[in-house]
C-alpha positions in Angstrom: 107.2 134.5 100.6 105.5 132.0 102.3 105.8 128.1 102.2 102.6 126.2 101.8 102.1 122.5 102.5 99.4 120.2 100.5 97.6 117.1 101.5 95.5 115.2 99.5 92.1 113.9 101.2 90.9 110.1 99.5 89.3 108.5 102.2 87.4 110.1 105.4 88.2 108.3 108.8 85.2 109.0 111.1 86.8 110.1 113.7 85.4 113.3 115.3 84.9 113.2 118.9 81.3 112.1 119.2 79.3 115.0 119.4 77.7 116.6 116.1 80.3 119.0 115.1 77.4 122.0 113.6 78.3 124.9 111.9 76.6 128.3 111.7 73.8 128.2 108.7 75.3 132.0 108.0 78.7 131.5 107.3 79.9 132.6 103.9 80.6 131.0 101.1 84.3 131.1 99.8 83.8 129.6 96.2 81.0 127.9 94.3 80.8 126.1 91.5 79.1 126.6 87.9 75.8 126.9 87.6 75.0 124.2 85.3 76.3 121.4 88.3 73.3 120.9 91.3 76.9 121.0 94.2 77.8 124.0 95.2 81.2 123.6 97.0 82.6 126.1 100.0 85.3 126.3 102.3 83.9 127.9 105.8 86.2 130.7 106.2 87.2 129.9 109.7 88.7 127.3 112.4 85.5 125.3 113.4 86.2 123.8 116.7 84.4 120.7 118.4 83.7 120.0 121.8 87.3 118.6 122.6 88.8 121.5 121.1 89.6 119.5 118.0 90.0 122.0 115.1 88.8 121.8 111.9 89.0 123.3 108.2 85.2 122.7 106.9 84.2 122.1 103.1 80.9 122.2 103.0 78.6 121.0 100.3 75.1 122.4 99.4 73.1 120.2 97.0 70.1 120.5 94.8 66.7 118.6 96.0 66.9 115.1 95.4 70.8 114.6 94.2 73.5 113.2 96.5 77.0 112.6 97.1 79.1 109.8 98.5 80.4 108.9 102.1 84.1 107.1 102.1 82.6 104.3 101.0 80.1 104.8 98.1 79.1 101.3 98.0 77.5 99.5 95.3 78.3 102.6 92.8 79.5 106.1 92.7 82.8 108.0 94.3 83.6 109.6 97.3 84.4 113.3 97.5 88.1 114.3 97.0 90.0 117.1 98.4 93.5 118.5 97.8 93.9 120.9 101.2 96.4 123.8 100.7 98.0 125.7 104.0 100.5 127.5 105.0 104.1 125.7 105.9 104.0 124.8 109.5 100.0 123.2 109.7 99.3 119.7 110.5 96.9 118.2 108.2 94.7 115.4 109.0 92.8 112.8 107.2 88.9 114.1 106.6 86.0 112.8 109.1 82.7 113.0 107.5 79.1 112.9 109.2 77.1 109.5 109.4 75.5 108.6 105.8 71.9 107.8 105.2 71.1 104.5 103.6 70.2 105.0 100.0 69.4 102.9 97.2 67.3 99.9 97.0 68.1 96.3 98.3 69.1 95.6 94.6 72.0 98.5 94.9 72.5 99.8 98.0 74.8 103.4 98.6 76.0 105.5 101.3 76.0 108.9 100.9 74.0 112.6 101.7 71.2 115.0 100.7 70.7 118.4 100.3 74.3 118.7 102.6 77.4 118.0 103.7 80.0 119.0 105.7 83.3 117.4 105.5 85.6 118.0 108.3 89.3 118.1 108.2 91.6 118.4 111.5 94.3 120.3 111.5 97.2 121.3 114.0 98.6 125.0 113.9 102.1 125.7 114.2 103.7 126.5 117.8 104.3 130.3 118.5 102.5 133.1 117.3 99.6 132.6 114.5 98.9 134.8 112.3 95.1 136.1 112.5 94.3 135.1 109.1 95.7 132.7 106.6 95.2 132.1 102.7 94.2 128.4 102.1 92.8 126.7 99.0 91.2 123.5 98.1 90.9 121.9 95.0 87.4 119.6 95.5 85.9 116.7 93.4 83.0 114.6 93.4 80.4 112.7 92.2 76.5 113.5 92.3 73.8 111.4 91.3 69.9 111.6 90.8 68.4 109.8 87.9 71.7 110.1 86.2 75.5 111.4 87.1 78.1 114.1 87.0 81.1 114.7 88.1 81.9 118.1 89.6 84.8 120.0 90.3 85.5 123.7 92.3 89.0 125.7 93.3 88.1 127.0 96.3 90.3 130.0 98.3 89.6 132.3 101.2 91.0 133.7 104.1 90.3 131.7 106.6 90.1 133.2 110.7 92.7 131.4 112.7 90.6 131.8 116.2 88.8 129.1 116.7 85.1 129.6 116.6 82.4 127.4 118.3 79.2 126.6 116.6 76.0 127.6 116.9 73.5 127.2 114.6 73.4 123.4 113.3 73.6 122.9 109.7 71.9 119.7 109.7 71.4 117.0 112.3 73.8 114.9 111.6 76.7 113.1 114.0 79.9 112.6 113.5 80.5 108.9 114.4 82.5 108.2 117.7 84.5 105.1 119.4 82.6 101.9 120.9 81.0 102.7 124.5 82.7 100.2 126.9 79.4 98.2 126.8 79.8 97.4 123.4 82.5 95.1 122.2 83.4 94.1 119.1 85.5 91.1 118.4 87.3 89.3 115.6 87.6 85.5 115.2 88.4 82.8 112.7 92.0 82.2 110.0 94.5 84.3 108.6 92.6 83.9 105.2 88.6 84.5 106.9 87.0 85.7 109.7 84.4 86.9 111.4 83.7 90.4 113.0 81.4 90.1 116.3 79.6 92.8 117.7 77.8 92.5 121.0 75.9 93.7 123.7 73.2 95.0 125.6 69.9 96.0 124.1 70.1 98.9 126.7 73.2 100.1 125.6 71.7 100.6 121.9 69.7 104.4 121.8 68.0 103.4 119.2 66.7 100.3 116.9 67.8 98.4 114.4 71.2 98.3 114.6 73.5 97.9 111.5 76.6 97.4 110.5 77.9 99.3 107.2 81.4 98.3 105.7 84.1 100.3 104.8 87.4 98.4 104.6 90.4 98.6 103.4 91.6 97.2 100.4 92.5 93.5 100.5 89.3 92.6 102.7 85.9 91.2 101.1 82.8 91.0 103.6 80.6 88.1 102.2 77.4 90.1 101.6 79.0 92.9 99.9 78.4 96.4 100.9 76.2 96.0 103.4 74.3 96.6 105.5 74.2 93.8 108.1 71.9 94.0 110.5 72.4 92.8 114.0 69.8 90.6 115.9 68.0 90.8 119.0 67.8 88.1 121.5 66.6 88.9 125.1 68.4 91.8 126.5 71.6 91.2 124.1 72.1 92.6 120.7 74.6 90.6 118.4 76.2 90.8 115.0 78.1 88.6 113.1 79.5 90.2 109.4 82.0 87.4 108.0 84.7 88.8 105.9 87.7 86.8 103.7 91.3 88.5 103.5 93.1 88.3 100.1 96.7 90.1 101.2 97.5 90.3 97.8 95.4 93.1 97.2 96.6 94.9 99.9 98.2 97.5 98.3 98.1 100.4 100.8 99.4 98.1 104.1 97.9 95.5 106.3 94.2 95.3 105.6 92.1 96.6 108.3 88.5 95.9 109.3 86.5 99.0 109.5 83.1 100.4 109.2 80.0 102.2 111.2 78.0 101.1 113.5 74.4 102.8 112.7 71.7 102.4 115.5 68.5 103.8 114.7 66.9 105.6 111.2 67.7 108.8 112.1 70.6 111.1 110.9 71.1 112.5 114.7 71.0 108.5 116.5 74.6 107.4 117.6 76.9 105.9 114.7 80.0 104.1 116.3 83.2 103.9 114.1 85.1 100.2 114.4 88.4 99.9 113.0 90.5 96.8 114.1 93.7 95.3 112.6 93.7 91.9 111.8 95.8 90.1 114.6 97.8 86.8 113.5 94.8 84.2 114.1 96.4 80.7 113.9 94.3 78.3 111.8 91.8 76.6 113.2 92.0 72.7 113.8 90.0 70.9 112.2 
């Protein structure tokens, strides 16, 4: 018989190398849902591969006009996707990177999430030696949709999935996976132990695309004043800046130090850079006063 290893998927850390990871429009379904829920939930039934040969089990979700699901962070409402990953004994699984969200909601509520698709990306490591062609692996998927009211959905997805890795070819959708800060842009952290200040700088020409904002998504135990966000950054001359202040309550930091983290959107567009920032907090000594 053979062992299988599960890992469950709560939070999505943004982390794909920087270049749109697309997957063919073709590529079969594994599993949907009922027919009454507007998600239909699939697991692409082979090894997507990126650029740096990063590879990845896709679940991909197809949505009804109008409704939409949640990024990691939902923001003012809702709940992101969840996914319990089944493979056989031996693969590394990864935590699951998902695509730059579109800006939803109104300045009353404001949410982070996707239209009509999604593809959620999980990176995994096969075992050393020989691999077998094909492997059995299942997900068990949850999430929450929204229009002018809710649901919650839920699929069991299984399929034999092709070990090779494939590249893609047809994109899906035009959206990027976020990547690291380019060397030109820096971002900072100053202030206490109990506040602070993230500072994100630099030059207008390093920016594709206008405005620039910054869209939260910390970890528990940190509070950024304004919320959920957005922040947008300002222009002055040939420098772009951003201050987001944030306040750090350790005892709510239930899952380990708190970390500052979020996207860095530039533009309107689904396919205009998103930067991922994710910083510990160093031991700041107080300031004098």
């Amino acid at each position: 018989m053979i062992g299988f290893q599960t890992m469950l998927t709560v939070y999505g850390a943004c982390a794909a190398a920087g270049i749109a990871l697309v997957i063919p429009q073709d590529a079969p379904t594994s599993a949907t849902t009922s027919a009454t829920n507007p998600v239909v939930a699939s697991i692409i039934p082979y090894i997507a591969s990126a650029s740096d040969d990063t590879q990845y089990v896709v679940i991909r979700f197809k949505l009804e006009p109008q409704w939409h699901i949640y990024w990691s962070n939902a923001g003012d409402s809702g709940a992101t996707p969840t996914v319990h990953l089944s493979m056989p004994t031996g693969w590394t699984i990864g935590q699951a990177e998902f695509p730059r969200p579109q800006i939803l909601g109104n300045t009353q509520e404001r949410n982070y999430g996707y239209e009509n698709s999604m593809d959620l990306m999980i990176p995994v490591v096969a075992p050393a030696g020989d691999v077998p062609a094909s492997i059995s692996v299942s997900a068990k998927v949850d999430w929450f949709v929204c229009k002018t009211s809710c649901q919650m959905g839920r699929a069991t997805l299984t399929t034999q999935l092709t070990t090779k890795p494939k590249k893609p070819l047809v994109p899906l959708n035009p959206r990027v996976y976020p990547s690291k800060l380019p060397p030109s842009i820096r971002a900072t952290l100053e202030g206490t132990p109990t506040s602070g200040t993230l500072v994100v700088t630099g030059p207008t020409k390093s920016f594709v695309a206008q405005p620039v904002r910054f869209i939260p998504d910390p970890t528990a135990g940190v509070q950024f004043s304004d919320g959920t966000g957005p922040f947008l950054a300002v222009q002055s001359g040939n420098t772009v800046n951003a201050r987001i202040p944030f306040t750090i309550h350790l005892e709510d930091a239930v899952d380990g130090p708190p970390r500052i983290r979020g996207l860095l959107l530039t533009g309107e567009r689904e396919s205009d850079p998103a930067y991922r920032i994710d910083m510990a907090l160093p031991d700041v000594p107080a300031r004098a006063k």
